[in-house]
GUGU-57230 format. One record per atom (N, C-alpha, C): residue number from 1; x, y, z; atom name; residue in one letter. Coordinates in steps of 0.05 Angstrom, whole numbers, always signed. Layout:
BEGIN
pos,X,Y,Z,site,code
NUM,X,Y,Z,CA,A
...
//
This chain:
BEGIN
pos,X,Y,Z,site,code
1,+2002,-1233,-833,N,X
1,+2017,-1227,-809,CA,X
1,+2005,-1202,-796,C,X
2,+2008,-1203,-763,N,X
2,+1985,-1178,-744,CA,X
2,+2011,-1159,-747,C,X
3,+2027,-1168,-739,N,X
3,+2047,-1145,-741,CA,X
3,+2075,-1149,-755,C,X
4,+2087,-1132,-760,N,X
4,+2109,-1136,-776,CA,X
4,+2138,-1145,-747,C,X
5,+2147,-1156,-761,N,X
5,+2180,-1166,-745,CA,X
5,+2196,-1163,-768,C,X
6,+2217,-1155,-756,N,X
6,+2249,-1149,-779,CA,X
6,+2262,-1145,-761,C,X
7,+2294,-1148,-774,N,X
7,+2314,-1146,-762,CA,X
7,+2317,-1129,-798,C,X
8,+2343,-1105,-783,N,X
8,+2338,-1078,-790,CA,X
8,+2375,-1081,-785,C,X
9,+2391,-1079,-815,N,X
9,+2420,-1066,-814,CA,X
9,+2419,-1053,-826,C,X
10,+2443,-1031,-804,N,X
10,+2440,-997,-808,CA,X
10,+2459,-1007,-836,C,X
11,+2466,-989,-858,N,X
11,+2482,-977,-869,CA,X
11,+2509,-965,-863,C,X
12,+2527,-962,-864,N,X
12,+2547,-951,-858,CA,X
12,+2553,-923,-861,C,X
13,+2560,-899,-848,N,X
13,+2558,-880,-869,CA,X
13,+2585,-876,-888,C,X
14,+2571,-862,-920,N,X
14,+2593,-866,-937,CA,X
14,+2588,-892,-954,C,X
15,+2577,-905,-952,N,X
15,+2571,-939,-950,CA,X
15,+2567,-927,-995,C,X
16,+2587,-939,-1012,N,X
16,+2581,-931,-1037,CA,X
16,+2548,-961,-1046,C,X
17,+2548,-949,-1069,N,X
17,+2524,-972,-1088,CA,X
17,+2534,-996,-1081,C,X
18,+2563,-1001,-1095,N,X
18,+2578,-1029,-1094,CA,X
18,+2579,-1034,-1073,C,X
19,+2584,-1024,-1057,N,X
19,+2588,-1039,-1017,CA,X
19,+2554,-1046,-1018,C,X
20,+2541,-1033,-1019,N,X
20,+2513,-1034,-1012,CA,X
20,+2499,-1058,-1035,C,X
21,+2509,-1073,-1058,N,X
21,+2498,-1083,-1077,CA,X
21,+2513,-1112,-1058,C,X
22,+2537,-1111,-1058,N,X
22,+2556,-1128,-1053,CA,X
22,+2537,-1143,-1030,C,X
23,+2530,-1121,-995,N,X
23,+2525,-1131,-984,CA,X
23,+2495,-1146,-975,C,X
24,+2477,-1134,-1002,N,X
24,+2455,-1148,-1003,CA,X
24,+2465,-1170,-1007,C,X
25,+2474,-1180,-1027,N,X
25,+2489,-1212,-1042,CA,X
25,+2489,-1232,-1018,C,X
26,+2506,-1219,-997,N,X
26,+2513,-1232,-978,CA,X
26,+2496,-1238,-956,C,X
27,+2482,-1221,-958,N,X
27,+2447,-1227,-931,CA,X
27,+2443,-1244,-949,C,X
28,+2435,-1230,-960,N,X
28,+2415,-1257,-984,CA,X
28,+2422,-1289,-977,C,X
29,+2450,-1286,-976,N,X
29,+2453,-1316,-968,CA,X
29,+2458,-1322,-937,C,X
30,+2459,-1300,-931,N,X
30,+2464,-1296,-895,CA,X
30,+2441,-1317,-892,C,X
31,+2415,-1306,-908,N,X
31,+2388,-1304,-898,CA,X
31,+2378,-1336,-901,C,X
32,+2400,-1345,-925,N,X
32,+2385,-1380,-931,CA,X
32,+2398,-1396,-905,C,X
33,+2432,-1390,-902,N,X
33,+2437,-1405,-883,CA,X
33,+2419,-1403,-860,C,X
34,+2403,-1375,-845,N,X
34,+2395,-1382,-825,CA,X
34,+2382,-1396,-828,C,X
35,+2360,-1400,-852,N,X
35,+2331,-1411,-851,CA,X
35,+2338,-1438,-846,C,X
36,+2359,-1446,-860,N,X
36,+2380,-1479,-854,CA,X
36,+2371,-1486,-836,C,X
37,+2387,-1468,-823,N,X
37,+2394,-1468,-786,CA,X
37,+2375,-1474,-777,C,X
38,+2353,-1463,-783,N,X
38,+2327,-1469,-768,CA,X
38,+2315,-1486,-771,C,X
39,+2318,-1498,-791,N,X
39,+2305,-1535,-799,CA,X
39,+2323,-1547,-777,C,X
40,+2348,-1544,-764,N,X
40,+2371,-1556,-748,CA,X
40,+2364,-1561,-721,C,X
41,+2348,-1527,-711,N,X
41,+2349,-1516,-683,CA,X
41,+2324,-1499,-677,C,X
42,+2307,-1504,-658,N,X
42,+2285,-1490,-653,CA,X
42,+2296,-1465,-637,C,X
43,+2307,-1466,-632,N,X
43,+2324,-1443,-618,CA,X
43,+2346,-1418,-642,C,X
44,+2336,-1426,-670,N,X
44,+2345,-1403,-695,CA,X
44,+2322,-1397,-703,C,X
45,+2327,-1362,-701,N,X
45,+2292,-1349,-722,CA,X
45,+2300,-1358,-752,C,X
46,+2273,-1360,-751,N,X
46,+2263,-1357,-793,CA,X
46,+2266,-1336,-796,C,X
47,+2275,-1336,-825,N,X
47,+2262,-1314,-840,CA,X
47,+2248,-1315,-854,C,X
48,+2225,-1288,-865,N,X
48,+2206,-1299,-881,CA,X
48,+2215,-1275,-912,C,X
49,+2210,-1274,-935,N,X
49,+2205,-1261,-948,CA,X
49,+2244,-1250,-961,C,X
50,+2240,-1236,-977,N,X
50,+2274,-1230,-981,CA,X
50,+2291,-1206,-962,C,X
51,+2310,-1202,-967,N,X
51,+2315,-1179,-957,CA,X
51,+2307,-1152,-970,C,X
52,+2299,-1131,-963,N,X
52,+2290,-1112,-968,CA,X
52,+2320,-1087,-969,C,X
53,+2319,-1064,-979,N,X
53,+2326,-1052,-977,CA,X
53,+2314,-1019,-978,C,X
54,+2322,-1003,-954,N,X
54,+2322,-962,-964,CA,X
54,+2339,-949,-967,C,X
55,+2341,-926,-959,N,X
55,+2367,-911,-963,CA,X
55,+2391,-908,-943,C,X
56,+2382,-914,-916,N,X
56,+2387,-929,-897,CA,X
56,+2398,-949,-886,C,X
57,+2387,-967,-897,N,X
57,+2392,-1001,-888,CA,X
57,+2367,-1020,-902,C,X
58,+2377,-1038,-893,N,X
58,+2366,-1072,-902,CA,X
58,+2342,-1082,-874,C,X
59,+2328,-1096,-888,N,X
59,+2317,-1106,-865,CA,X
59,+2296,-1133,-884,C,X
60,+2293,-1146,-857,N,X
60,+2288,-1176,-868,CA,X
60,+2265,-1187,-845,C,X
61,+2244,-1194,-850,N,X
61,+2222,-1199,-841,CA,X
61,+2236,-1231,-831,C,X
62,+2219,-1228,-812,N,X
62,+2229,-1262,-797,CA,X
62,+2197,-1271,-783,C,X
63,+2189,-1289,-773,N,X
63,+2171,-1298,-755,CA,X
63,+2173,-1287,-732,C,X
64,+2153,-1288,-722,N,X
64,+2132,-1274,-700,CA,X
64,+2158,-1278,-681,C,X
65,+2174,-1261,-669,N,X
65,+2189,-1262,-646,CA,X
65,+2198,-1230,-636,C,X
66,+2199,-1230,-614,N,X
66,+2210,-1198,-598,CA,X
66,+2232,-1194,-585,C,X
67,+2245,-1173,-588,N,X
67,+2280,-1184,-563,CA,X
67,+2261,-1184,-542,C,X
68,+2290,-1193,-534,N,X
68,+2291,-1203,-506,CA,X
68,+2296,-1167,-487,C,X
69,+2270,-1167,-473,N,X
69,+2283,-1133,-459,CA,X
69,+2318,-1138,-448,C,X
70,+2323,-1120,-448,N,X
70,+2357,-1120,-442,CA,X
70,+2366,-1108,-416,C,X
71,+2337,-1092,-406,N,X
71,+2347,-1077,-378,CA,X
71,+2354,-1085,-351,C,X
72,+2335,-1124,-364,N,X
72,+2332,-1138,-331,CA,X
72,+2372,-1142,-324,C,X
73,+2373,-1144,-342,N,X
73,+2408,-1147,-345,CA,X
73,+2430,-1121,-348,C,X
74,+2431,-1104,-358,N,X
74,+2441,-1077,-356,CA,X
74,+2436,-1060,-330,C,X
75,+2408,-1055,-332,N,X
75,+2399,-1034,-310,CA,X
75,+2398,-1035,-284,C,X
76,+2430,-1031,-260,N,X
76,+2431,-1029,-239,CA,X
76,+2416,-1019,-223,C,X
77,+2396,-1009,-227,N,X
77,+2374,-1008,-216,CA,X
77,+2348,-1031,-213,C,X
78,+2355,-1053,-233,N,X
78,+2325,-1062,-223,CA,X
78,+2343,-1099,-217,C,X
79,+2320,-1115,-210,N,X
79,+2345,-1137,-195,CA,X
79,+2358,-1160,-217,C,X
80,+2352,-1160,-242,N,X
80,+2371,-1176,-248,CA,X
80,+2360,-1200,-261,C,X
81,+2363,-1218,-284,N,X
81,+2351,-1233,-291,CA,X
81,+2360,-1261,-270,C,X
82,+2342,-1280,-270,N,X
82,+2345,-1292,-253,CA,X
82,+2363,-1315,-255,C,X
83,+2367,-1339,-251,N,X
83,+2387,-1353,-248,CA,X
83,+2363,-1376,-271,C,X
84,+2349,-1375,-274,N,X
84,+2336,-1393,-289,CA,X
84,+2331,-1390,-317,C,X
85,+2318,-1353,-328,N,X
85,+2320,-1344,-345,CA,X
85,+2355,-1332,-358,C,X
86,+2383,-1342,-345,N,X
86,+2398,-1345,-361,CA,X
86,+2409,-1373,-366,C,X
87,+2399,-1398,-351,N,X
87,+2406,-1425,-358,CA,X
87,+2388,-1426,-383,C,X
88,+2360,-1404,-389,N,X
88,+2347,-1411,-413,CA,X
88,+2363,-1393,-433,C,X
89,+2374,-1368,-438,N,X
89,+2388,-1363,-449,CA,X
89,+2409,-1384,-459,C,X
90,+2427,-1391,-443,N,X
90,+2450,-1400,-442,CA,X
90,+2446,-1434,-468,C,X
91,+2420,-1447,-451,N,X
91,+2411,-1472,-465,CA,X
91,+2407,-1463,-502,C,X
92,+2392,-1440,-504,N,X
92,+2388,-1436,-525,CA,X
92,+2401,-1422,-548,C,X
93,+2427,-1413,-533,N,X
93,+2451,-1404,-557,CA,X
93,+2465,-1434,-554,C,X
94,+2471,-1445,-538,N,X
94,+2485,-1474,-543,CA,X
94,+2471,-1480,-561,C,X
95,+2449,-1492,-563,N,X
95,+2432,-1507,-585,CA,X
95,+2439,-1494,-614,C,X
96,+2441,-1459,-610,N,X
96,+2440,-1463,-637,CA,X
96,+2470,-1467,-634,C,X
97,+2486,-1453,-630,N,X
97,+2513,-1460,-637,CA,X
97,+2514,-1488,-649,C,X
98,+2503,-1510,-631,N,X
98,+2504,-1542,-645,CA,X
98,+2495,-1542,-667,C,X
99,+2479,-1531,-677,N,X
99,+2462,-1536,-705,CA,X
99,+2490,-1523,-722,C,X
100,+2497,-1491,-705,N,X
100,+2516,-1483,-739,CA,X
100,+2540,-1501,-748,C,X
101,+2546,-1509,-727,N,X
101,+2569,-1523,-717,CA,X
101,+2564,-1559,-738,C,X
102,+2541,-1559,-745,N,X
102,+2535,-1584,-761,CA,X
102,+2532,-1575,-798,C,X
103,+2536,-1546,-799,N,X
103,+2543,-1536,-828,CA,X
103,+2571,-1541,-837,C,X
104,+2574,-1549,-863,N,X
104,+2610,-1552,-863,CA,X
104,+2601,-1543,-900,C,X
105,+2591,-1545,-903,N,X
105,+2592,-1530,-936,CA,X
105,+2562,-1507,-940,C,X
106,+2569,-1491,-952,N,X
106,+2589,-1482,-966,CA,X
106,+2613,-1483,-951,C,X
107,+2607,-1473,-925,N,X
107,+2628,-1470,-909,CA,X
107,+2610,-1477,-889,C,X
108,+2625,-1471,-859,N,X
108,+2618,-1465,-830,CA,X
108,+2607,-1448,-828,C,X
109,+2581,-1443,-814,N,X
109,+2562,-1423,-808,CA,X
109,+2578,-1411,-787,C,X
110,+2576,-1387,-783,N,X
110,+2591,-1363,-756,CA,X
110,+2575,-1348,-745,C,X
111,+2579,-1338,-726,N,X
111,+2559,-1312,-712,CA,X
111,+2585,-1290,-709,C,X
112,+2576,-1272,-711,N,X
112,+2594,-1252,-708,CA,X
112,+2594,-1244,-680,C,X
113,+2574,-1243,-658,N,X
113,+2565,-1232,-637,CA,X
113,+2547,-1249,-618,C,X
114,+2555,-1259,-603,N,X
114,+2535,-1281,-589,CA,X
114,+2524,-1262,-563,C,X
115,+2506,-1242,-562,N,X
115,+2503,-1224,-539,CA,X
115,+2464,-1226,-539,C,X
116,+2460,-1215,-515,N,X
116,+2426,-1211,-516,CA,X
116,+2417,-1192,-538,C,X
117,+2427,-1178,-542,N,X
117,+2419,-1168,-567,CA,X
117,+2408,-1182,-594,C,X
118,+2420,-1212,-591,N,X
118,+2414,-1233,-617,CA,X
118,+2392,-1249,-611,C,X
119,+2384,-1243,-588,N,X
119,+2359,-1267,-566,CA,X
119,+2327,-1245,-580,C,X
120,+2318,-1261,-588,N,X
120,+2288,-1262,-589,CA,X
120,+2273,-1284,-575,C,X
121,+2238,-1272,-569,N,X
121,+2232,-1291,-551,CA,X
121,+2205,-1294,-569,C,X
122,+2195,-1323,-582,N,X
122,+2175,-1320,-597,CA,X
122,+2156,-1330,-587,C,X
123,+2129,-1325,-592,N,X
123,+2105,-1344,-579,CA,X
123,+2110,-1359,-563,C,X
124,+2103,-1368,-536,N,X
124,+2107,-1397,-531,CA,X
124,+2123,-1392,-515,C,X
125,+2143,-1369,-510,N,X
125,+2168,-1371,-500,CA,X
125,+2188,-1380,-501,C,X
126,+2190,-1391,-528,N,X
126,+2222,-1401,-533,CA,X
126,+2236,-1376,-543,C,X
127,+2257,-1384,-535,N,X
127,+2288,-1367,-550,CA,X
127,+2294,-1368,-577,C,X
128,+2300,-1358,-589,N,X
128,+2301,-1350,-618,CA,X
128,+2345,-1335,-621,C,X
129,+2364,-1347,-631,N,X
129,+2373,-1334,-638,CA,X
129,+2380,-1335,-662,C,X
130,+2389,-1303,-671,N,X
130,+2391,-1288,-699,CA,X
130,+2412,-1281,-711,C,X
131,+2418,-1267,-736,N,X
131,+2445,-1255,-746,CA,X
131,+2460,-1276,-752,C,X
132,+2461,-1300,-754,N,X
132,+2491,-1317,-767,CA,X
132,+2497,-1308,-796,C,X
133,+2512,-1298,-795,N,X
133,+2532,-1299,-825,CA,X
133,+2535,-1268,-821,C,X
134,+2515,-1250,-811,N,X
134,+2516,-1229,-809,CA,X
134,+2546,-1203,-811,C,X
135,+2554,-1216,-789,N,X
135,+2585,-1198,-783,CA,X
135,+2602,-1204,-809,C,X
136,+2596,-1231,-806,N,X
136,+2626,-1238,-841,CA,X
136,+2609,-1224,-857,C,X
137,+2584,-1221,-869,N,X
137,+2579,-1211,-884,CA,X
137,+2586,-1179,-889,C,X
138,+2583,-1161,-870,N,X
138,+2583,-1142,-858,CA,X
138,+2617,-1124,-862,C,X
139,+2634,-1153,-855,N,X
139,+2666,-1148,-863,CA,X
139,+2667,-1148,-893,C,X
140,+2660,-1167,-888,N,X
140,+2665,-1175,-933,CA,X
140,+2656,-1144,-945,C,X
141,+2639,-1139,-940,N,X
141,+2629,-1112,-959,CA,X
141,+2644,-1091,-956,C,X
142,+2652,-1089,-930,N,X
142,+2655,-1058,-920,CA,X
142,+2687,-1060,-906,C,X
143,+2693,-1079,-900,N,X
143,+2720,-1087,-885,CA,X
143,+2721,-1076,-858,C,X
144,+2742,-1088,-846,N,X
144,+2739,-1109,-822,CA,X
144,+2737,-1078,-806,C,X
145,+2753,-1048,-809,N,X
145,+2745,-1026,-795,CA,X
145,+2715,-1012,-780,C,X
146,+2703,-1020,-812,N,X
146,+2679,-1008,-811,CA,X
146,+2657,-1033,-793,C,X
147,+2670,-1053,-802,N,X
147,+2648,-1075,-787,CA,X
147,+2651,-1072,-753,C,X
148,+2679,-1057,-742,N,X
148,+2683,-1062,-717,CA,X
148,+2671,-1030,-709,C,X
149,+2671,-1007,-721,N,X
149,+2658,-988,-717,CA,X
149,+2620,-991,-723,C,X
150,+2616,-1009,-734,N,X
150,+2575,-1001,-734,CA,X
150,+2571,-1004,-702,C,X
151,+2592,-1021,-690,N,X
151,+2573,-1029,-653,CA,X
151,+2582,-996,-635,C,X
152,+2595,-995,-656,N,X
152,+2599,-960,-629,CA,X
152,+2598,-932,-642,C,X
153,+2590,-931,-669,N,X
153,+2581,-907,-672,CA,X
153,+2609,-904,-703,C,X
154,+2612,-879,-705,N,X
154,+2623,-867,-724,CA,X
154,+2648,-872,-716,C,X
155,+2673,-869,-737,N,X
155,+2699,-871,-729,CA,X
155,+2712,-842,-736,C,X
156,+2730,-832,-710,N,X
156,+2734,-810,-723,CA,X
156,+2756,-800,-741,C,X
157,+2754,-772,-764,N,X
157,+2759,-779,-791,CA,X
157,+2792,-792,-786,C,X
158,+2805,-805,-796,N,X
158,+2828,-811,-798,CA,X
158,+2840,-820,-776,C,X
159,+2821,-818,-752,N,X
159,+2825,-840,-723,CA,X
159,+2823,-860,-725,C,X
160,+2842,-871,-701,N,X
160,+2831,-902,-698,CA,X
160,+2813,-919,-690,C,X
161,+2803,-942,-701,N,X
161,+2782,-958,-689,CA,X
161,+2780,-951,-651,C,X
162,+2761,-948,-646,N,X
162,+2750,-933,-616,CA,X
162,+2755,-971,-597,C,X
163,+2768,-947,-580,N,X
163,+2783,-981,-562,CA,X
163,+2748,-993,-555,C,X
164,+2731,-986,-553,N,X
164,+2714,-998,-552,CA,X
164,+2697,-1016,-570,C,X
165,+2706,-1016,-597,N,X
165,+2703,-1026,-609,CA,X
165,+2713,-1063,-607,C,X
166,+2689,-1077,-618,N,X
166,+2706,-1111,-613,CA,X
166,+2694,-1126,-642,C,X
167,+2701,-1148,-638,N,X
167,+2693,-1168,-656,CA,X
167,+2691,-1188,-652,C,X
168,+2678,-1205,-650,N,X
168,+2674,-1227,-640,CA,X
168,+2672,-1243,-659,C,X
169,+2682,-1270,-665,N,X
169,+2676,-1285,-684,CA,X
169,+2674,-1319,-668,C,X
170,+2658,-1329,-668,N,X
170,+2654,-1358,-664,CA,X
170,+2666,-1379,-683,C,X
//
């Protein structure tokens, strides 16, 4: 491989051994269902290799793919993705959704987050999306607070979940 690709989960802070043992367990299998997925849907990344771990976070090598830049869509300054490049978005989370949507054991495959953030674009230009099992996994270890605090930062001490905080489950 010319260059390395991973998808990279932060740690929590505080995050003990057992949360952190627990939630390898759970990529680990996060990581088979995707590869599933991907025999299902050209539109789900591979993964390649196991999950890794630092002191940090986890991260898990996948095939050659890049996000999707995020600014054409955020940044009111520039004009906007176009009406074509989100019917290709749009086509290629449907697809996979269809594929998870054809898992029924162990259980039903889930996404926690269906956002551009999950869009990779690999060789070739297809769409690539990522993370299924991720969020349940993510709850299971650490519970459902901490999973709704990683998307916005720290929670403060003995405050409540930050109204910005969401969850999304499919």
């Amino acid at each position: 491989m010319d260059e390395l690709y991973r998808r990279v989960i932060l740690k929590p802070e505080g995050a003990t051994p057992q949360q952190c043992a627990q939630l390898r367990e759970l990529l680990t299998a996060a990581v088979r269902l995707q590869n599933d997925l991907a025999g299902k849907s050209a539109h789900i990344l591979r993964f390649i290799g196991e999950v890794q771990e630092t002191a940090g976070a986890f991260f898990i090598e996948h095939e050659s793919a890049e996000p999707v830049p995020l600014e054409p869509l955020f940044d009111p300054a520039l004009p906007g993705a176009t009406v074509e490049e989100l019917y290709e978005a749009t086509g290629a989370i449907l697809d996979a959704i269809r594929a998870a949507h054809q898992v029924r054991q162990p259980r039903p495959a889930t996404h926690g987050g269906l956002c551009p953030g999950v869009l990779l674009k690999a060789p070739g230009g297809i769409l690539k999306v990522t993370d299924f099992d991720f969020a349940r996994s993510l709850q299971a270890a650490f519970g459902l607070d901490a999973y709704l605090c990683l998307a916005v930062g720290p929670r403060p001490a003995g405050g409540p979940i930050p109204e910005s905080a969401s969850g999304v489950w499919e």
